[in-house]
NURO-388895 format. One line per field, with one value per residue (C-alpha): residue number from 1; residue in one letter; z, x, y. Coordinates in nm, 3 decimals. Each point is the difference from the previous one (the first is absolute). Example, Ala and Ser with C-alpha at 12.3 -4.5 7.8 and 13.67 -1.06 7.14 Angstrom:
// residues 2
fiza = 1,2
tornu = A,S
pz = 0.780,-0.066
px = 1.230,0.137
py = -0.450,0.344
// end
This chain:
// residues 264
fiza = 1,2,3,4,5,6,7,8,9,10,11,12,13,14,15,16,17,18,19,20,21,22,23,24,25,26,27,28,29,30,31,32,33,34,35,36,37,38,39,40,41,42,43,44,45,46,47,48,49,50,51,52,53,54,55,56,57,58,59,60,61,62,63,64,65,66,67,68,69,70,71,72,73,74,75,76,77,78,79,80,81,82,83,84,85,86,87,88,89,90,91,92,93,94,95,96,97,98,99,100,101,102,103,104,105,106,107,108,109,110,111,112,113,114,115,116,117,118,119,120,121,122,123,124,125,126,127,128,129,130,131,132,133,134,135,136,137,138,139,140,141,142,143,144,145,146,147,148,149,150,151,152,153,154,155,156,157,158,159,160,161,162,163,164,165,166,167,168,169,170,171,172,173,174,175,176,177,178,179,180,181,182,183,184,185,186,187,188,189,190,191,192,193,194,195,196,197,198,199,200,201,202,203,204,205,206,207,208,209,210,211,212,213,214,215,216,217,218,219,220,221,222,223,224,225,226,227,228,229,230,231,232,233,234,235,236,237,238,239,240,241,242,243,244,245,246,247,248,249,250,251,252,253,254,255,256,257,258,259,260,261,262,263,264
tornu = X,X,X,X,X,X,X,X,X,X,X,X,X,X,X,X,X,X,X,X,X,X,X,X,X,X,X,X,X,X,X,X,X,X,X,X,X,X,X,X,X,X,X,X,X,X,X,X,X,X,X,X,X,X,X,X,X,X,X,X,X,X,X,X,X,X,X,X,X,X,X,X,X,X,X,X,X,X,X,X,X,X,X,X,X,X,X,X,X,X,X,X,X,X,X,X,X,X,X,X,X,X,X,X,X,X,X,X,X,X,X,X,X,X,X,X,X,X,X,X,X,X,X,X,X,X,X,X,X,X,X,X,X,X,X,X,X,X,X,X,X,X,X,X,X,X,X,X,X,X,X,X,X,X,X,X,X,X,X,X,X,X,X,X,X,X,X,X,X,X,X,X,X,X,X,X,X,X,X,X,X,X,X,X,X,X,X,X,X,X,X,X,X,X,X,X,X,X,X,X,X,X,X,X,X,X,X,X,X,X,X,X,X,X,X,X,X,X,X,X,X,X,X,X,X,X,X,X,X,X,X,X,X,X,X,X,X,X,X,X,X,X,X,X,X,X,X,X,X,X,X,X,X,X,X,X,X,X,X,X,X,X,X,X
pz = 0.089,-0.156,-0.264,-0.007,-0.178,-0.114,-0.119,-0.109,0.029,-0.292,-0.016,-0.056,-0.248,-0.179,-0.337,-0.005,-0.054,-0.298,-0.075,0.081,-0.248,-0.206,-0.053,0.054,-0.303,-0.218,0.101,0.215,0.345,-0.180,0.067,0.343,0.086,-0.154,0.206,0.351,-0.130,-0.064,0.346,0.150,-0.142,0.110,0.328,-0.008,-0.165,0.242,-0.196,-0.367,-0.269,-0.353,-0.283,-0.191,0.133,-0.107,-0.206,0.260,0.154,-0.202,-0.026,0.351,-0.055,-0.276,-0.183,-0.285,0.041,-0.167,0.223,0.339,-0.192,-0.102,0.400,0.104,-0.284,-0.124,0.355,0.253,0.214,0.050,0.008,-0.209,-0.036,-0.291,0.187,0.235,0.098,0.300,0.154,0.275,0.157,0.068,0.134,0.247,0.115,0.030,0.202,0.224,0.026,0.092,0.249,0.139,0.060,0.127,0.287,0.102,-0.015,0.271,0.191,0.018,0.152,0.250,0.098,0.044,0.235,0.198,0.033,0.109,0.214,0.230,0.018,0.104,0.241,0.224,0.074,0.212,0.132,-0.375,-0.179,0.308,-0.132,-0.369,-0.044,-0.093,-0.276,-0.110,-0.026,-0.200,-0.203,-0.057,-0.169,-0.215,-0.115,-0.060,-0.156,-0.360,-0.010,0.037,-0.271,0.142,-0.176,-0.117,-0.157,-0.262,-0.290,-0.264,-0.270,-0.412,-0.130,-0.301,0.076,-0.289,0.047,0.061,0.296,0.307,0.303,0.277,0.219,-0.177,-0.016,0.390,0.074,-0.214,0.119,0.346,-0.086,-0.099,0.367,-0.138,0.051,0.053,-0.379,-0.142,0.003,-0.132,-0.336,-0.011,-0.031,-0.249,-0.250,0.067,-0.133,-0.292,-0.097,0.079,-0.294,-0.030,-0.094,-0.391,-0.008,0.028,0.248,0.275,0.000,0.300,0.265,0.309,-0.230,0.113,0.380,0.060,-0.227,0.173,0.359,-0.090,-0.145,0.299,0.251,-0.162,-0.025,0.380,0.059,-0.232,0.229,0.325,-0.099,-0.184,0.366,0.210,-0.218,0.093,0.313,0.030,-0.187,0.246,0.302,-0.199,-0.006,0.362,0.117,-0.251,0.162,-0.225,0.106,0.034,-0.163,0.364,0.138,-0.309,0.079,0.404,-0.145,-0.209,0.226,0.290,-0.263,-0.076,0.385,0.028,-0.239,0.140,0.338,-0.063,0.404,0.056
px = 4.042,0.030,0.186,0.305,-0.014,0.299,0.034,0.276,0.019,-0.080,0.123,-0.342,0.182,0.214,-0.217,0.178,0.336,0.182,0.019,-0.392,-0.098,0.218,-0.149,-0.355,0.054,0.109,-0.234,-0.270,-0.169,0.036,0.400,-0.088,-0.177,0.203,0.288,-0.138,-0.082,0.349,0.063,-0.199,0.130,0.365,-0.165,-0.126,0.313,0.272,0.105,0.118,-0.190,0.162,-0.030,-0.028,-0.306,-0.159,-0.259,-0.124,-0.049,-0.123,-0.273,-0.119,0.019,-0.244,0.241,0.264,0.334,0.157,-0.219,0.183,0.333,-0.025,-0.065,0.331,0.209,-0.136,-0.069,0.268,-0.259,0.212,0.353,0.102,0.286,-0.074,-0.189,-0.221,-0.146,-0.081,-0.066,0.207,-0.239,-0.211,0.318,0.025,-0.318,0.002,0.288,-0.164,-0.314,0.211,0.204,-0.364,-0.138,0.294,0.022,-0.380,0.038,0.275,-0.214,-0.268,0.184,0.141,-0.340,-0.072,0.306,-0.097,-0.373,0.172,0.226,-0.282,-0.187,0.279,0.107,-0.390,0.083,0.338,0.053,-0.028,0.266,0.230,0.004,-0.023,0.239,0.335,-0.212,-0.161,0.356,0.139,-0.326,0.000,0.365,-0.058,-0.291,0.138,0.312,-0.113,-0.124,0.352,0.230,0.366,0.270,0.179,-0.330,-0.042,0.082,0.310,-0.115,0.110,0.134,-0.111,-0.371,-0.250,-0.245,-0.334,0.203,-0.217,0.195,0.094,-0.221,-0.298,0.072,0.071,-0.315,-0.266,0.128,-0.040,-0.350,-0.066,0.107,0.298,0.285,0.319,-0.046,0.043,0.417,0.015,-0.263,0.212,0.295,-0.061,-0.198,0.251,0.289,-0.232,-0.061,-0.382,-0.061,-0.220,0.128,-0.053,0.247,-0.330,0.012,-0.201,-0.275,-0.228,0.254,-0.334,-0.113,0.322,-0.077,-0.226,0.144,0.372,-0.186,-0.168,0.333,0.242,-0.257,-0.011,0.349,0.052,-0.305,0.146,0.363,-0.165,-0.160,0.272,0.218,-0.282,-0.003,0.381,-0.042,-0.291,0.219,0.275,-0.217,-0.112,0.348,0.113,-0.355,0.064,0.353,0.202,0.330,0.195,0.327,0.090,-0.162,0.221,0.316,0.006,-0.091,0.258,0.287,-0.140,0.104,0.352,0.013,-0.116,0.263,0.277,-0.113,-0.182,0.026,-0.254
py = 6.196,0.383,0.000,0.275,0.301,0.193,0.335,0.228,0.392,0.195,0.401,0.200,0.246,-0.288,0.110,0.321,-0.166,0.076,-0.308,-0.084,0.270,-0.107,-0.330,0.141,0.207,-0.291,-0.284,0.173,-0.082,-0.360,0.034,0.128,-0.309,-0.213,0.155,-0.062,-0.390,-0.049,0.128,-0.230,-0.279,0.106,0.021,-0.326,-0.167,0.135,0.344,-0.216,-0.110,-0.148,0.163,-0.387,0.003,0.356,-0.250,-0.171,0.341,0.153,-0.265,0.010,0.348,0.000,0.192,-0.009,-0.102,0.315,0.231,-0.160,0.029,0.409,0.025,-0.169,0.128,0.372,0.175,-0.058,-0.123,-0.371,-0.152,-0.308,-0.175,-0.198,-0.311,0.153,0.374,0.145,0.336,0.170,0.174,-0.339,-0.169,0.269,-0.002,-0.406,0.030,0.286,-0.262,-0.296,0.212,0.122,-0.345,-0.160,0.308,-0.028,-0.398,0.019,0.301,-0.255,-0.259,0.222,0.082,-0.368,-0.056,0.309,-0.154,-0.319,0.140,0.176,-0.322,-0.207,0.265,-0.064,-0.332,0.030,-0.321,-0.164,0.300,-0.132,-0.356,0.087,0.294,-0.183,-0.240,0.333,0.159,-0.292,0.022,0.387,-0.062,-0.251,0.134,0.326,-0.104,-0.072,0.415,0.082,0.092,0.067,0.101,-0.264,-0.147,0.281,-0.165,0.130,0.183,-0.018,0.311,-0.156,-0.063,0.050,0.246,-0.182,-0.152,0.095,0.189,-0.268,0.235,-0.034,-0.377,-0.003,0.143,-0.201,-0.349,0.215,0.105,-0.414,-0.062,-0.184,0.229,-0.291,-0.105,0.350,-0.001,-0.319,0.078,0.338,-0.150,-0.306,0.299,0.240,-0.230,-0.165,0.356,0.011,-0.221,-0.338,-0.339,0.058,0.350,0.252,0.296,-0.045,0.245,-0.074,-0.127,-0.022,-0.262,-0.207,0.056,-0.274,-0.298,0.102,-0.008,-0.357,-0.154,0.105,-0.086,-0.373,-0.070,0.096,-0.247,-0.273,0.071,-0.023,-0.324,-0.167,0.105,-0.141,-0.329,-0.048,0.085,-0.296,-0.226,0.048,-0.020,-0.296,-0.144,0.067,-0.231,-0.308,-0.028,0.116,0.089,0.377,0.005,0.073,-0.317,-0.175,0.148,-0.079,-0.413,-0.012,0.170,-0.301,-0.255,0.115,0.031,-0.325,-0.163,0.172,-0.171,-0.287,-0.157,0.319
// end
C-alpha cells in the first residue's frame, strides 16, 4: 500500500517578509531553515506545539534549544500563550486543507452513487423489486453525513485559545468516515476545556479521534450484548416454565374465588 504524502503551501516571496528578513539578518539562511522545520512540525502536530518541549526539538532538529526559542519569541513569526505556540497562518491553511478534503471526499461519493445509479437503472425488472429497500438504505446510510441544526454543539465564551473551531472538529471525524461521534467529543472537550486528564492543554486534539471512536464504539457493543443476554435469559425463563406475574395474578384471584365458593 502507498504510503500518504502531505504537503502544505508555501508563499514563493515569504523571504521578503519583514519579518523573514528580519530573522535572516540575525541567524542567517540557518534561521530560514530552521523556520520552515518548525512549520512542518505544526503541520504534522495539528497547528500547536509546547514550548516544554523546545529540547526535545531542538534535538531532532539537530539544533540548540535557544536557537528554536529566538524564532518563537524575537520575530513575531508565532503566538504563545505560555504552554504551547502556534502560528496563525498554518491554522488557516489546516483548516482550508481539512475543508478541501472533506468537499472532494463527499464529491467522490457522489460520483459513486451516480455510477450506481446508472447500473441499477439497466436492469428494470430488479430496481422494481429493490427500490423501497434501496430507499430505506439510501437514508440510513446518508444520515450520519448530516449535521442539522440542533446538533451543532454550544460553544464557551470562555474557550482557551488552542481550542480547535467545532468546524474544523466536524469535518476531520467527517474526513475519518465517522461523522456521528464528532458532537459528542466536541462537547465533553469543550466543557473540560480542551485539556487532558492531568490539567495540560490539549495540543493535538486529531490525536484523540481514534481512541474516542474505539471507546464509544465498545461501550455500544458491550450494551447491545449485555441487552441481548437479558433478552436470552428471559426467553430462557418463559421455556423452563416459569411463570408471568400475569400468569401469577389470574392463580391467585381463582383461589380467593374458590374460597368464597367452595361447592364450585
Amino acid at each position: 500500500m502507498a504510503k500518504e504524502t502531505y504537503y502544505f503551501s508555501h508563499d514563493f516571496s515569504a523571504r521578503n517578509d519583514p519579518k523573514m528578513q528580519k530573522l535572516m539578518r540575525k541567524h542567517g539562511m540557518a534561521g530560514i531553515g530552521l523556520y520552515w522545520c518548525i512549520i512542518e512540525l505544526l503541520n504534522e502536530e495539528g497547528g500547536y506545539l509546547l514550548l516544554s518541549q523546545c529540547e526535545d526539538y531542538a534535538f531532532a532538529l539537530r539544533t540548540q534549544c535557544d536557537l528554536i526559542s529566538s524564532l518563537i519569541n524575537d520575530f513575531l513569526l508565532f503566538e504563545n500563550d505560555g504552554e504551547k505556540f502556534w502560528s496563525e497562518s498554518v491554522l488557516r491553511r489546516i483548516d482550508k486543507r481539512n475543508e478541501k478534503s472533506v468537499k472532494a471526499k463527499l464529491s467522490a461519493d457522489k460520483r459513486w452513487q451516480d455510477a450506481n445509479a446508472m447500473r441499477t437503472h439497466t436492469n428494470r425488472n430488479a430496481i422494481k423489486e429493490r427500490k423501497g429497500k434501496e430507499i430505506e438504505k439510501n437514508k440510513s446510510a446518508d444520515a450520519p453525513e448530516i449535521f442539522l441544526p440542533d446538533e451543532i454543539p454550544e460553544i464557551n465564551p470562555a474557550r482557551p485559545p488552542h481550542a480547535p473551531p467545532w468546524d474544523s472538529v466536524k469535518h476531520y471525524f467527517t474526513s475519518l468516515n465517522e461523522p456521528t461521534y464528532a458532537i459528542s467529543f466536541f462537547r465533553h472537550h469543550e466543557s473540560a476545556g480542551w485539556v487532558d486528564k492531568y490539567g495540560r492543554a490539549i495540543a493535538h486534539w486529531p490525536s484523540l479521534a481514534s481512541g474516542w471512536i474505539s471507546n464509544d464504539k465498545s461501550k455500544a457493543k458491550k450494551a447491545a450484548e449485555t441487552e441481548a443476554k437479558k433478552t436470552e435469559k428471559a426467553d430462557s425463563k418463559e421455556k423452563s416454565g416459569v411463570k408471568t406475574a400475569a400468569e401469577l395474578i389470574a392463580e391467585r384471584e381463582q383461589r380467593r374465588l374458590n374460597h368464597l365458593n367452595p361447592s364450585t
